[in-house]
Structures are given as structure tokens and as C-alpha cells.
C-alpha positions as MATLAB code, in Angstrom:
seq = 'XXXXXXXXXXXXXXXXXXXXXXXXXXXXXXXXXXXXXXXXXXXXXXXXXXXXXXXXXXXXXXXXXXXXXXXXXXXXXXXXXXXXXXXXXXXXXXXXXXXXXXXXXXXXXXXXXXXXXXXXXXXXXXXXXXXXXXXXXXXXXXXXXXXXXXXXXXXXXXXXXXXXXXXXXXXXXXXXXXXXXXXXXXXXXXXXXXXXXXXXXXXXXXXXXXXXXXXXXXXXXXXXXXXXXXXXXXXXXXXXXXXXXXXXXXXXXXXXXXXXXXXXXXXXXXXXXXXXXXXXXXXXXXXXXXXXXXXXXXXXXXXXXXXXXXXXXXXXXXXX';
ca = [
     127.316   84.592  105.742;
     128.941   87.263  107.554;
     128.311   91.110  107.175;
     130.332   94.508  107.766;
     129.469   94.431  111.314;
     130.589   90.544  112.075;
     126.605   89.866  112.823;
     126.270   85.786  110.953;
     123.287   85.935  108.866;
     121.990   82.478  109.048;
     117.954   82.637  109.278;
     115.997   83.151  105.755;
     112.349   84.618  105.828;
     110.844   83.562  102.582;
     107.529   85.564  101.093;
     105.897   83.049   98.855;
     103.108   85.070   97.992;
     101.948   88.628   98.677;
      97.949   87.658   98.490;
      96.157   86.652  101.539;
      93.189   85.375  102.475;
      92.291   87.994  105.107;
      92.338   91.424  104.935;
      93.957   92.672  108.712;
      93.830   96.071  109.350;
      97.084   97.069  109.863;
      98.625   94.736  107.303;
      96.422   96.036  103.878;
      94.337   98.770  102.975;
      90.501   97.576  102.954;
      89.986   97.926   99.620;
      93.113   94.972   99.387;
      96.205   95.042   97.120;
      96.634   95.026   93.439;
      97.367   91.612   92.411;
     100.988   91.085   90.811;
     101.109   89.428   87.514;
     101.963   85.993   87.876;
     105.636   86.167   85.576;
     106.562   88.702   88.511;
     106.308   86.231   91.315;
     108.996   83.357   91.662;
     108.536   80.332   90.495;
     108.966   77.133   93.187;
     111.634   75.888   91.492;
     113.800   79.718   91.514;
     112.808   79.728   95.278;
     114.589   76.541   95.204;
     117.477   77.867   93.132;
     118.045   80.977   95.386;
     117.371   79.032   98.986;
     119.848   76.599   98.402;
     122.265   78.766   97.542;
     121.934   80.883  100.688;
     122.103   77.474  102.212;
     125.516   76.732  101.305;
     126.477   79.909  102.269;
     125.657   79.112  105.908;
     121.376   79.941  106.157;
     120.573   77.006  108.478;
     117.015   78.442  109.225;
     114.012   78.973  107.200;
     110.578   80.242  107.497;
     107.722   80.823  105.192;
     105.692   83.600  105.217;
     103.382   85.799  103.155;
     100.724   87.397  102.425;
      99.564   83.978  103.663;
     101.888   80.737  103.142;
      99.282   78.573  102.481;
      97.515   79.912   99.470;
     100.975   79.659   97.511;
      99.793   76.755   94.765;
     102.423   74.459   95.921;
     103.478   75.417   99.019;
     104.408   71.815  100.199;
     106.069   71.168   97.148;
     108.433   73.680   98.577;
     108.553   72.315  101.934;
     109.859   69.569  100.809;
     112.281   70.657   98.718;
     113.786   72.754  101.476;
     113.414   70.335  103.568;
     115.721   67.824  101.424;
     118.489   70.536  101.742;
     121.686   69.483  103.624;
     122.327   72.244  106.098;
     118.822   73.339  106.746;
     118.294   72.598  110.431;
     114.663   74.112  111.393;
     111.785   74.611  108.592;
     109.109   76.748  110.008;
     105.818   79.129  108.351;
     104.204   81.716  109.573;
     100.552   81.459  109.026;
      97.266   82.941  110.047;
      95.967   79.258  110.546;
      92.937   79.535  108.279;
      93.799   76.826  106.140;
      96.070   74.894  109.142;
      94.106   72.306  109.488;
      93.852   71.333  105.780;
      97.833   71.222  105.264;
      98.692   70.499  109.184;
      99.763   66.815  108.236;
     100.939   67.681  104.649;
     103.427   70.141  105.761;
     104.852   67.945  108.722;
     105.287   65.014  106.319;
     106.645   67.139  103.699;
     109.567   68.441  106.601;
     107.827   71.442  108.164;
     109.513   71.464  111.858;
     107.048   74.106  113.608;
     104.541   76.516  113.208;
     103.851   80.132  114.198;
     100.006   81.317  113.995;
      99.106   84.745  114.087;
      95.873   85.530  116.105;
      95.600   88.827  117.605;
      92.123   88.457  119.613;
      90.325   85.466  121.294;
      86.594   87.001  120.403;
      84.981   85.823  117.598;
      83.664   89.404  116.400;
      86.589   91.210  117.212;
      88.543   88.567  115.150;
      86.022   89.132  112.387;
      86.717   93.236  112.888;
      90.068   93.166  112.834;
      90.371   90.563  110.227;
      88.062   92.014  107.911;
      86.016   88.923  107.673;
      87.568   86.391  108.889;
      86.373   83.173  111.123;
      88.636   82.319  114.472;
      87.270   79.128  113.992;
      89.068   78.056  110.932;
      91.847   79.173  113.425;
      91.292   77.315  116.562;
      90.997   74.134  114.486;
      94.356   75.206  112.673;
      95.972   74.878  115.925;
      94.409   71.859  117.753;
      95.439   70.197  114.067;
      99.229   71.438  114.152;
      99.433   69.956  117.774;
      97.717   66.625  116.512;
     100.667   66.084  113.946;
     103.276   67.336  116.039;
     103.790   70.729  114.740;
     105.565   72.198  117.737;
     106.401   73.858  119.560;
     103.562   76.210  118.195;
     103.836   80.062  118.808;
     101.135   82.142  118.978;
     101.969   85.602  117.536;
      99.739   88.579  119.296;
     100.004   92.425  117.774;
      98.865   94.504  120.068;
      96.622   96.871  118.969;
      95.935   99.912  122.431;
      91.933  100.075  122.935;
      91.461   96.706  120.635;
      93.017   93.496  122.577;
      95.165   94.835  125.684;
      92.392   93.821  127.639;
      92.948   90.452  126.162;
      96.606   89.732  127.211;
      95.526   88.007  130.743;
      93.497   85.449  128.555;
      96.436   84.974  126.101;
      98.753   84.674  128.622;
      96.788   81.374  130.296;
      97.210   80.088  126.836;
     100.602   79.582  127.082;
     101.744   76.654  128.039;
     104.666   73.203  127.724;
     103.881   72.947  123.773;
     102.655   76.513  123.305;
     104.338   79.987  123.733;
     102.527   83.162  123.221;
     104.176   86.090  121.888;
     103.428   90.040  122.068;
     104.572   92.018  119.128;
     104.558   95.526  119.096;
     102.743   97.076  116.034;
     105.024   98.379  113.255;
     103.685  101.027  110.660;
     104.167   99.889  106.951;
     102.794  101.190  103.430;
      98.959  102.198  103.009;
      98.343  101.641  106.331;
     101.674  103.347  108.617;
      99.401  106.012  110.078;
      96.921  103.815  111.182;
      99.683  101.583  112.872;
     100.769  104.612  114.788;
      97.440  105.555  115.964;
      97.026  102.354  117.975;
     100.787  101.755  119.128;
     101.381  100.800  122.383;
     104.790   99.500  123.948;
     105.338   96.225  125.031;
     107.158   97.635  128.112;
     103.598   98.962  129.226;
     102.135   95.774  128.889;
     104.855   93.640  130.301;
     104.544   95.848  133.666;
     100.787   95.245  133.848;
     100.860   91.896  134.210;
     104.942   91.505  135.637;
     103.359   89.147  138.498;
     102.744   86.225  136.512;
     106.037   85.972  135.192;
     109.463   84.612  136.642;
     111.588   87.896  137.263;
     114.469   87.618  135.053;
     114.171   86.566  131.058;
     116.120   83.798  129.360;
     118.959   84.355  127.449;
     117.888   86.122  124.278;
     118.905   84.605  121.265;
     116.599   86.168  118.567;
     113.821   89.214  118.430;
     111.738   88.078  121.289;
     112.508   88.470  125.270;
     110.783   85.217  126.882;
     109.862   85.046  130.530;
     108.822   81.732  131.929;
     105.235   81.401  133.389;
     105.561   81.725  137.705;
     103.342   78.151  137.174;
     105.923   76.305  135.690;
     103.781   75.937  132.365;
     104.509   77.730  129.221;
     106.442   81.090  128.338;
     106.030   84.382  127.193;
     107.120   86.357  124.625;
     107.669   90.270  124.286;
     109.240   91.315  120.611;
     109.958   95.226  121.221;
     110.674   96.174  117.540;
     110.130  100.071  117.774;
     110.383  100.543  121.625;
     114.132   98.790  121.834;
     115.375   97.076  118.670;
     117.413   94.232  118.512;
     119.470   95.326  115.581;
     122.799   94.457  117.209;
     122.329   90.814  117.170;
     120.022   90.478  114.061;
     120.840   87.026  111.702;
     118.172   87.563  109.504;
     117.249   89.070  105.709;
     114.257   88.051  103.676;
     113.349   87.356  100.081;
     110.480   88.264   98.817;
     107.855   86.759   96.978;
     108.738   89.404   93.619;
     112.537   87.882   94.244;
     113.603   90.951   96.240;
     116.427   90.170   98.837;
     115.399   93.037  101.841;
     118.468   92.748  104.429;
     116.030   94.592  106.945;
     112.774   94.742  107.693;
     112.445   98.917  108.338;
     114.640  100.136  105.273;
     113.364  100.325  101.664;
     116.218   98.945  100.264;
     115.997   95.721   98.072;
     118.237   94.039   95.918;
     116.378   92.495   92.665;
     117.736   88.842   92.897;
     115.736   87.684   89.409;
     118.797   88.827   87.081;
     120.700   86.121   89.198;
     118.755   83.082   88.103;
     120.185   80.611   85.934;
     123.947   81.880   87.044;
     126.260   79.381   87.964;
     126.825   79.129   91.600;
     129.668   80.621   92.242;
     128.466   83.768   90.743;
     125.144   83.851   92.637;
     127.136   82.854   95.754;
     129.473   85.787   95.370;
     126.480   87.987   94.410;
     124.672   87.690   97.555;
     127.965   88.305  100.360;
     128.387   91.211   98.285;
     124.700   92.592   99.300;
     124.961   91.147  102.600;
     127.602   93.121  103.547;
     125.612   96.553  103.017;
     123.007   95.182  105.747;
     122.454   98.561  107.635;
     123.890   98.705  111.451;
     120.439   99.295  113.099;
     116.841  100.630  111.906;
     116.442  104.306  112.218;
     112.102  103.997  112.614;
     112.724  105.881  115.953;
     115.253  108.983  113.937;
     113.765  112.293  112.798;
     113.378  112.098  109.051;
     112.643  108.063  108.755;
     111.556  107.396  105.544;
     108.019  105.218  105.756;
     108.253  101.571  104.619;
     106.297  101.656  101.070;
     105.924   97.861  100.992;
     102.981   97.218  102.542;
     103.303   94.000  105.394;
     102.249   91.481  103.461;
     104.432   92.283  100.009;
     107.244   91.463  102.923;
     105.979   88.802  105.423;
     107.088   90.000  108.529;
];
């Protein structure tokens, strides 16, 4: 798929589920989300429908996300499924690794191809703070599982959070390494919980000069959201994903469905287009359907503009 601005749109995010088994404070509101009836959410088998479609149209890339990916009743049902699909060369979720090491082997039977954890702090009560509850034990086993089946290369996803884990970035950085990378992601304000988001933003440009010694000086060629530098040891890289403090619009290949059967053609903009009314079409129709939205993606975000409009959805109704 091509839009308006010749950018090829060939990397799905899928939501399978807005509900998640932790409660992270810049993702939901403490008091957590209302639950959507379960006729709202899409079925595995309309995933399937829509997915394949946008395969044939040229989406060679998918990932699963949330809420969390692997509380979705049949999640590697769906794996598999899109793994079966000619076209689809890389299969990836996003998880918070709670339940990793439950489904590690399941997934990579079923066709998973990698794995990308999210784990914003290395100490087990500041994990349990910012998680609302949660055990970074469940996680570390998560990950020494995905390596065990051959999940990789894993990537460790890191929001930075100023005053919470920026004193933690030397210790994440010494985690990267030949199977592992470790990326920074700079925290983006969405629904309940925007104003808390910008209360605690801090750029990755800040953080990236702190610690510039330990990396190799220039980056690799950038071919998606994050800048990697390689490790001055030799052993792992480094990622730096600078959504608010220098977007990446102009190259973006990516729009997301979400788990209510939303297509969102970018992550800041409150636009949606209701896919459900397509199901049960014949192909060409759907087909024809979805170039015609993908050709309104917007040029760039505008979360830096006077005026922006606030994201209502909060992060996990969209999965990142």
C-alpha cells in the first residue's frame, strides 16, 4: 500500500485486546478502564479476515500488541494463522512479559519470529510502583524463556520516566547485548493520563548525551522509529525512539488496527476508520476500502503545534 505522500505502508500493529494485566502509570488511570463488551471486540477469525487482506495489499510485517497480547483467549490461535499467511515475513508481539514464560514456546511454534518486552525499571519495588502491582519476576523469567526457545532477537523497550528510572539507563544499557537490544522511548501523553505523561517527560537527546561515551559515534542507518548506536564493546546496541522531541513521520510504514476494529493510520491523531462494516465483503471491496483510507494518512503528527488536540484513546485501547 502506498499513500498521498509515496510513504509504502507495509508494517501492521494489531491491538488484540485493550485489558491488561498491569495497571502502568502512564498507560491507565488507577482506578483501570471500563471493560468493552465482548460483541465490540473482534473476533480471531475477523482479525484474520482483515490481516490477510492488508497482506495482499503489500503488509509484510506484523506485531501484536495490547492492552497485553497475551491475555487475548487465543492469542496463538492467531499466531498461527498469521503466521500461515503468504507474504508475511516477520511476526512479532509486544508484551510486558508477565505471562512470557507460559506462551514463550507456544508462540515460537505457532510462528512468532521475535519478541519485544516492555520493562521500564530493573528494581523490584519501583517495578511494583510503576506497575501498579506488578512482579519483575514474572518478567525476568519471561525473558530468559523467550531466549530459551529462540525468540530473538529480543528488545527491551524502556519509557523513560525524569526522577523515576534515568538513573537506571547505565544498568540498562549493560543489558544490551549480541541477542538483546535495549531501547529508550520517550514518554508520549495519551487519554486519562496525558498530563501526567507531560509532567515526567524528558528527551531522549538529554539522555543520549549523558551517557554518549559508551556508544560508537555515528548511528546505523535508520530504517524504522528507533536511532540504534552500537555498544563501543562490540556487544549489543542501543536504541533511542524520539517520538515528541524529533518525529519520524517522513518515513513512517505503519497504521494499526485496533482491538474494537478501528484502523488508526497514526498513532498522535484521533482519527479512526470503523473497519467492522467491512466484514464479510468480498475482497475486492475490502481491498479497495482500505487504499482509500490509507491515502488520508496525515503528513506528520502535530503533538509539538499550538492547539494539538489530546489523544482520547487511552495507550492501551491502541497498543503503542
Amino acid at each position: 500500500m502506498v499513500d498521498q505522500f509515496e510513504r509504502h505502508i507495509h508494517y501492521l500493529r494489531v491491538s488484540v485486546t485493550d485489558l491488561c494485566n498491569l495497571k502502568c502509570q502512564y498507560c491507565m488511570p488507577e482506578d483501570g478502564i471500563a471493560k468493552k463488551d465482548h460483541q465490540d471486540i473482534l473476533r480471531i477469525e475477523e482479525y484474520l479476515q482483515l490481516i490477510e487482506e492488508m497482506v495482499e495489499l503489500g503488509v509484510d510485517k506484523v506485531r501484536l500488541t495490547g492492552g497485553e497480547p497475551l491475555v487475548r483467549r487465543g492469542i496463538v490461535d492467531l499466531v498461527k494463522g498469521i503466521g500461515k499467511m503468504d507474504g508475511v515475513k516477520d511476526l512479532a508481539i509486544t508484551t510486558n512479559g508477565v505471562l512470557l514464560k507460559k506462551y514463550a514456546k507456544d508462540l515460537k511454534d505457532a510462528g512468532l519470529t521475535r519478541v519485544n518486552i516492555s520493562i521500564d525499571t530493573l528494581d523490584p519495588n519501583k517495578y511494583r510502583e510503576i506497575t501498579r502491582g506488578g512482579n519483575i519476576e514474572d518478567v525476568l523469567g519471561g525473558i530468559e524463556e523467550a531466549r530459551s526457545v529462540g525468540l530473538l532477537p529480543i528488545k527491551l523497550n524502556v519509557v523513560l520516566i525524569n526522577g523515576f528510572n534515568t538513573d537506571e539507563v547505565e544498568d540498562f544499557i549493560k543489558l544490551a547485548d549480541d541477542d538483546m537490544d535495549v531501547r529508550f522511548i520517550e514518554l508520549m501523553p495519551f487519554g486519562q493520563v496525558a498530563n501526567w505523561s507531560k509532567d515526567k517527560f524528558i528527551s531522549n537527546e538529554v539522555i543520549f548525551n549523558r551517557h554518549r561515551e559508551r556508544f560508537m559515534t555515528e548511528p546505523e542507518e535508520q530504517y524504522g522509529p528507533a536511532k540504534y548506536y552500537e555498544k563501543k564493546d562490540g556487544h549489543g546496541r542501543v536504541g533511542f525512539i524520539n517520538a515528541i522531541s524529533s518525529h519520524f513521520c517522513a518515513t513512517c510504514n505503519r497504521v494499526r488496527l485496533t482491538a474494537d476494529g478501528k484502523l488508526k493510520l497514526c498513532l498522535h491523531t484521533n482519527e479512526e476508520f470503523d473497519l467492522k462494516p467491512l466484514l464479510g465483503l468480498d475482497s475486492a471491496t475490502i481491498q479497495e476500502s482500505l487504499q482509500s483510507y490509507i491515502m488520508t494518512k496525515p503528513e506528520r503528527h502535530h503533538m509539538n503545534d499550538q492547539g494539538f488536540v489530546p489523544i482520547i484513546r487511552d495507550m492501551n485501547r491502541i497498543g503503542g
